[in-house]
C-alpha positions as CSV (number, residue, x, y, z in Angstrom):
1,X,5.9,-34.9,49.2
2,X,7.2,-38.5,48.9
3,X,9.5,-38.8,45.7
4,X,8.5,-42.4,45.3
5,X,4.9,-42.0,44.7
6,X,5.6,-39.5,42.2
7,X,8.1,-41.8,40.5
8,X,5.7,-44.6,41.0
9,X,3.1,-42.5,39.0
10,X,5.1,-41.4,36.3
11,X,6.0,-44.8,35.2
12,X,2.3,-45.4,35.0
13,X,2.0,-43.1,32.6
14,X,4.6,-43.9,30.6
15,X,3.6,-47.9,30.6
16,X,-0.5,-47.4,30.2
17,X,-1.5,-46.7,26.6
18,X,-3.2,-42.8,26.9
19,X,-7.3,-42.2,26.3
20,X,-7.2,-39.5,23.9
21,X,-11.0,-38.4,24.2
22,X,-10.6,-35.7,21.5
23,X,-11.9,-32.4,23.9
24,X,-10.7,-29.6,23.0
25,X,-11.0,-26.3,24.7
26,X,-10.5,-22.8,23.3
27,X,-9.9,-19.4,25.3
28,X,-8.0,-15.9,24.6
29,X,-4.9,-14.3,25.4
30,X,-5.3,-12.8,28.5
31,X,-8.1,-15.0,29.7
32,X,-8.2,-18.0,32.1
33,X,-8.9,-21.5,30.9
34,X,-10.0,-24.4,33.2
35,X,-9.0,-28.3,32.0
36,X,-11.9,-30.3,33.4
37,X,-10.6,-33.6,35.0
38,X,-13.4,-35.7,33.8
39,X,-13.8,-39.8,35.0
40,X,-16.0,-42.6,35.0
41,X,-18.7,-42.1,38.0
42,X,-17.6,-43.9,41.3
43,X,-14.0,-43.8,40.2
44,X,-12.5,-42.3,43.5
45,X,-9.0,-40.5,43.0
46,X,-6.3,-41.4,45.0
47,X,-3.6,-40.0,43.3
48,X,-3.2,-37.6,40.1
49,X,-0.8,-35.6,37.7
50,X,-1.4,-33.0,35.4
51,X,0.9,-32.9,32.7
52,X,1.9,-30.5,29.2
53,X,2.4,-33.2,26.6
54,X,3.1,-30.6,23.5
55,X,5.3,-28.4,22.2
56,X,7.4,-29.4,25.6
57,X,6.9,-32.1,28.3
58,X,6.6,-30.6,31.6
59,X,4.9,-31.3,34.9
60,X,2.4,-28.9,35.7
61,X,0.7,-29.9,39.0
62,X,0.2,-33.1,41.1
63,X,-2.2,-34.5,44.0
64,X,-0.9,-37.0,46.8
65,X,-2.5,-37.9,49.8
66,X,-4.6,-35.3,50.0
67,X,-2.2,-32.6,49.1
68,X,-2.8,-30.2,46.0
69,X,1.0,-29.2,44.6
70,X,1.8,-26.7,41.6
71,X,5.1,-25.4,42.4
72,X,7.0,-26.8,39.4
73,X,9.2,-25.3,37.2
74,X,6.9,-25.1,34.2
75,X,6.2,-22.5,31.7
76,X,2.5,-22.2,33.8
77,X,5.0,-21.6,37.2
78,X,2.9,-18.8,39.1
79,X,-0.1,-19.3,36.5
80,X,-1.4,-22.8,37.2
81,X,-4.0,-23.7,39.9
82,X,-5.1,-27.1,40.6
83,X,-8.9,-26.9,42.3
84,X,-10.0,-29.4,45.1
85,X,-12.1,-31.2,41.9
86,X,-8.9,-32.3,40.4
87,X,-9.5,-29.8,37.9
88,X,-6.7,-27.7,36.7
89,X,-7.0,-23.9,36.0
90,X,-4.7,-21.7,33.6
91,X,-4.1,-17.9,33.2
92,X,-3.6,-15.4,32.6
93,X,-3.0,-17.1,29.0
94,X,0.0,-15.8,26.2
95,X,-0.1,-16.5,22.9
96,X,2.2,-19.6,22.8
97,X,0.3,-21.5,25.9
98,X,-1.7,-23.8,23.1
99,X,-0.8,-27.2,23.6
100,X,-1.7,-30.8,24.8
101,X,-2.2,-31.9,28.2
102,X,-3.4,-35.0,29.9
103,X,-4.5,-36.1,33.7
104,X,-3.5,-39.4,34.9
105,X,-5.6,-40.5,37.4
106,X,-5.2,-43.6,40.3
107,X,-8.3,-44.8,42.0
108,X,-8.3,-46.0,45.7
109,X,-8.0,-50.0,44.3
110,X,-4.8,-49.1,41.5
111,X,-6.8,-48.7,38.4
112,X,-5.8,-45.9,36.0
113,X,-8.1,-43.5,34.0
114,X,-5.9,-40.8,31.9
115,X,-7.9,-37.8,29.6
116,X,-5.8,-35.5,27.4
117,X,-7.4,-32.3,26.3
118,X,-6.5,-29.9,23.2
119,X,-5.5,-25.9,24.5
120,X,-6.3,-23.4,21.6
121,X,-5.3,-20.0,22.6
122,X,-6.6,-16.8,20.3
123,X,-5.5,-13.4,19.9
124,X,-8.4,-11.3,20.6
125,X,-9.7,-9.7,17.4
126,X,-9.0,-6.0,17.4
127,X,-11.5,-3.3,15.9
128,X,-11.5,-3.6,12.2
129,X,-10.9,-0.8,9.9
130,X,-13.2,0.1,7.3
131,X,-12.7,2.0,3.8
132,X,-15.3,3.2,1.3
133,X,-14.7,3.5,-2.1
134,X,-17.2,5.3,-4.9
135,X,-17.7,4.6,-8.6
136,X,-20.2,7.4,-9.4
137,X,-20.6,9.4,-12.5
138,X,-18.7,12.6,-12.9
139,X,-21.2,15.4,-12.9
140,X,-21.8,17.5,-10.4
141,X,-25.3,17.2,-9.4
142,X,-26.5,14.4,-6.7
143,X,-25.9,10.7,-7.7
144,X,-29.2,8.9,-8.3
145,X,-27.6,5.9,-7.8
146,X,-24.4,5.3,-6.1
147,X,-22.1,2.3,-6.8
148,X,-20.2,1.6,-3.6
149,X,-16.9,-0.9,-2.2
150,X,-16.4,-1.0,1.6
151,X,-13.1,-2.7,2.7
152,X,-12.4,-4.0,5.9
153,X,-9.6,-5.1,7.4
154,X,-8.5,-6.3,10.4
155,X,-4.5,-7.4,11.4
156,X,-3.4,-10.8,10.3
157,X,-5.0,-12.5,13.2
158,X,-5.5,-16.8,13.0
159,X,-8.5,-18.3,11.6
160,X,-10.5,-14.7,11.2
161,X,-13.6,-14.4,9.2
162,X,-15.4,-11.2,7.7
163,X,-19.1,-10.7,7.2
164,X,-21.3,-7.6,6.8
165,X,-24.6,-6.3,8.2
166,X,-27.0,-3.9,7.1
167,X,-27.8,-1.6,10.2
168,X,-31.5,-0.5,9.9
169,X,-34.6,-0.9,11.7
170,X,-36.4,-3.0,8.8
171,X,-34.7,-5.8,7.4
172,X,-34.9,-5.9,3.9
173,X,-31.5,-7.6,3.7
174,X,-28.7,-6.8,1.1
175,X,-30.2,-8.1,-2.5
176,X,-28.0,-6.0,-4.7
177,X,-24.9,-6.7,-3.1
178,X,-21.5,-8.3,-3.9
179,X,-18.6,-9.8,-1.8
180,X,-15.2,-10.2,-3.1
181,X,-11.5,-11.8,-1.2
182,X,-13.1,-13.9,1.6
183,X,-15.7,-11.0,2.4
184,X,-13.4,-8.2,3.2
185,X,-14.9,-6.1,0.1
186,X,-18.3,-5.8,0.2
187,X,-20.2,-3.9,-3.1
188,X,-23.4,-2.4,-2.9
189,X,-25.4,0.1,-5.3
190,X,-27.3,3.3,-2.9
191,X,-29.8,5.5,-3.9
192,X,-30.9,8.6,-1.8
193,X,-33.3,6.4,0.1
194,X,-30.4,4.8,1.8
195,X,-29.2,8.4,3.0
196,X,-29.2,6.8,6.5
197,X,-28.5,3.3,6.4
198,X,-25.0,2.1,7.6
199,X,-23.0,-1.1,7.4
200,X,-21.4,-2.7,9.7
201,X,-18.3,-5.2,9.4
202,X,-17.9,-8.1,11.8
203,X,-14.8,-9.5,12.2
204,X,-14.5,-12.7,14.4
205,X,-12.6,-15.8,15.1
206,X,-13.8,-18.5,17.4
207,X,-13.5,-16.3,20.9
208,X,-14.0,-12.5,20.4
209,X,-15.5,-10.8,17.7
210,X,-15.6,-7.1,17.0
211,X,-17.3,-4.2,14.4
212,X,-16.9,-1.0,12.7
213,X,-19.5,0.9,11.4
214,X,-19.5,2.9,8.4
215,X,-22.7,5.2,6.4
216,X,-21.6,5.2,2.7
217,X,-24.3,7.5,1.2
218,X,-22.3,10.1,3.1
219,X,-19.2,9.4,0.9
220,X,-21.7,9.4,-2.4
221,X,-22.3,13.1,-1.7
222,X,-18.9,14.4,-1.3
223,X,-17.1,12.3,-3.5
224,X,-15.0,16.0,-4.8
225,X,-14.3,16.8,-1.2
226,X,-10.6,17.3,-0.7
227,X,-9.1,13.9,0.5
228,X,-12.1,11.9,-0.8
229,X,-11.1,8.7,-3.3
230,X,-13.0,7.2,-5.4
231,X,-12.6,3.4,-6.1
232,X,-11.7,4.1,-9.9
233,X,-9.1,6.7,-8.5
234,X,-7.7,4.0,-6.3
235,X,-7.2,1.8,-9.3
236,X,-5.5,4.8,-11.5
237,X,-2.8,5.1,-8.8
238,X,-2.8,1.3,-7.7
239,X,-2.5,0.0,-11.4
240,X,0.9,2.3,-12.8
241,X,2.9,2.0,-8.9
242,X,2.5,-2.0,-9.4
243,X,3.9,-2.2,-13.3
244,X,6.4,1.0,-12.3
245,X,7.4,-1.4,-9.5
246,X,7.6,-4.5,-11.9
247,X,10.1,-2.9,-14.2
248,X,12.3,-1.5,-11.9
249,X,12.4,-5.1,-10.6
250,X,13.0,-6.9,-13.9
251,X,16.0,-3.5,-14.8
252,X,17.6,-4.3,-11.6
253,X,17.6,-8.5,-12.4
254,X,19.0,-7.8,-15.5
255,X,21.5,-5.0,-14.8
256,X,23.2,-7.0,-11.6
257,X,23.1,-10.5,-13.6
258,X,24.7,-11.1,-16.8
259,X,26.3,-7.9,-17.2
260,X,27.5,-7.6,-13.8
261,X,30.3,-10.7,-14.4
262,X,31.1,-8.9,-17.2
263,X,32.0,-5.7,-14.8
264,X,33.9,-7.7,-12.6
265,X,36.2,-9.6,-15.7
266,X,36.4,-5.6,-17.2
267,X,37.5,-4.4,-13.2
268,X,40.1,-7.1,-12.7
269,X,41.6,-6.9,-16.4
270,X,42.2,-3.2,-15.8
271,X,43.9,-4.3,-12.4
272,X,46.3,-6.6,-14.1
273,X,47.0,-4.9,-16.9
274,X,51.3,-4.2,-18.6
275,X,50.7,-0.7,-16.7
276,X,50.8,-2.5,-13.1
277,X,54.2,-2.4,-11.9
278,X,54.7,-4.7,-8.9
279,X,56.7,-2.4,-5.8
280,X,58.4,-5.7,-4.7
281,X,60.6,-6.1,-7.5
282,X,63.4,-3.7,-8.3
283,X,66.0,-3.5,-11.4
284,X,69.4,-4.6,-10.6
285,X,72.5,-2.7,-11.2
């Protein structure tokens, strides 16, 4: 390839003002992206060059006379394929491929048309984890009612949302229901017609989505069972463990702060004290 075109290209870039059309396209680690080089109709390419404009400037893949070229030392080296279309593919993605990037492209008579596009890579959302917690009264017969907290939870993935379904062959939707921190606690109340009816939390961000399924009468019924907490019980360990926590925090602050300077002033008077003798000096006869 001819250095001087490429030069030649590159200063057009930097001299033309760049068409930011706003597109923005989102994908998944792991996945494959393609950056569609979009221009106006009977605009006929002569030349082009893909390039990363954020977190880093690089040059990721050119065409020159006909020749398709993607061999440059680029975080995409090896993972970057530029398609007879002009259009450039990705993959597979990491986590730290979301960026900028922008095609210039030269027509057969000179004139310019230049598109950036918006790269928004996502973790994929992994299988959520669901807890149920009980508030039932303490005898020992079968609850007639049944108040319930499910709690979901999911790892601290970007831009994640929570909602909750009711699994069940008739709709009759969740009227006596309750949802608390962004969704992730859902409460219900269960009698024993809902014996079989589970719930299901959805966990999602804006390219994979994923669910955990849980049946919470199950839990109303053995609430004594060995292992089996109830949400009150949860709040009678929770509560004490946070305000033991607290204190020992606020000792600590106090013990190592003022009276710790007095330690050290106690420490170095003992040191110096008219008991020290220094070994370098000696009586004289």
């Amino acid at each position: 390839m001819a250095m001087r075109p490429l030069w030649s290209l590159l200063l057009w870039e930097a001299l033309l003002p760049i068409i930011v059309t706003g597109a923005q396209v989102l994908s998944k680690v792991g996945g494959s992206v393609l950056l569609v080089a979009a221009r106006p109709p009977g605009f006929q390419v002569r030349e082009a060059i893909w390039r990363s404009l954020w977190p880093s400037e690089e040059l990721l893949a050119t065409f020159f006379r006909g020749s398709l070229e993607t061999l440059y030392h680029s975080r995409f080296l090896g993972r970057a394929q530029l398609h007879s279309n002009l259009s450039l593919e990705l993959g597979p993605l990491e986590s730290g491929d979301s960026g900028n990037f922008s095609v210039l492209m030269v027509d057969t008579r000179g004139k310019t048309w230049t598109q950036t596009l918006q790269l928004k890579v996502y973790d994929a959302v992994p299988r959520p984890v669901v807890q149920v917690f009980i508030a039932v009264g303490g005898d020992a017969q079968p609850p007639k009612t049944c108040q319930v907290f499910l709690s979901c939870w999911a790892p601290n993935i970007s831009e994640i949302t929570y909602s909750w379904r009711r699994e069940t062959t008739m709709d009759f939707g969740m009227e006596s229901h309750s949802l608390f921190t962004d969704g992730q606690v859902l409460s219900i109340s269960l009698g024993p017609g809902d014996r079989g009816v589970a719930y299901s939390c959805i966990v999602s961000n804006p390219v994979s989505w994923d669910l955990a399924t849980v049946t919470p009468w199950d839990s109303c019924l053995h609430e004594a069972a060995p292992g089996k907490a109830s949400y009150k019980d949860v709040l009678l360990v929770a509560v004490p463990v946070s305000l033991l926590l607290m204190l020992v925090t606020l000792f600590s602050a106090w013990h190592w702060g003022p009276c710790s300077g007095k330690k050290k002033k106690d420490v170095r008077a003992d040191r110096v004290g008219p008991e020290t003798e220094n070994p370098l000096v000696q009586d004289l006869p």
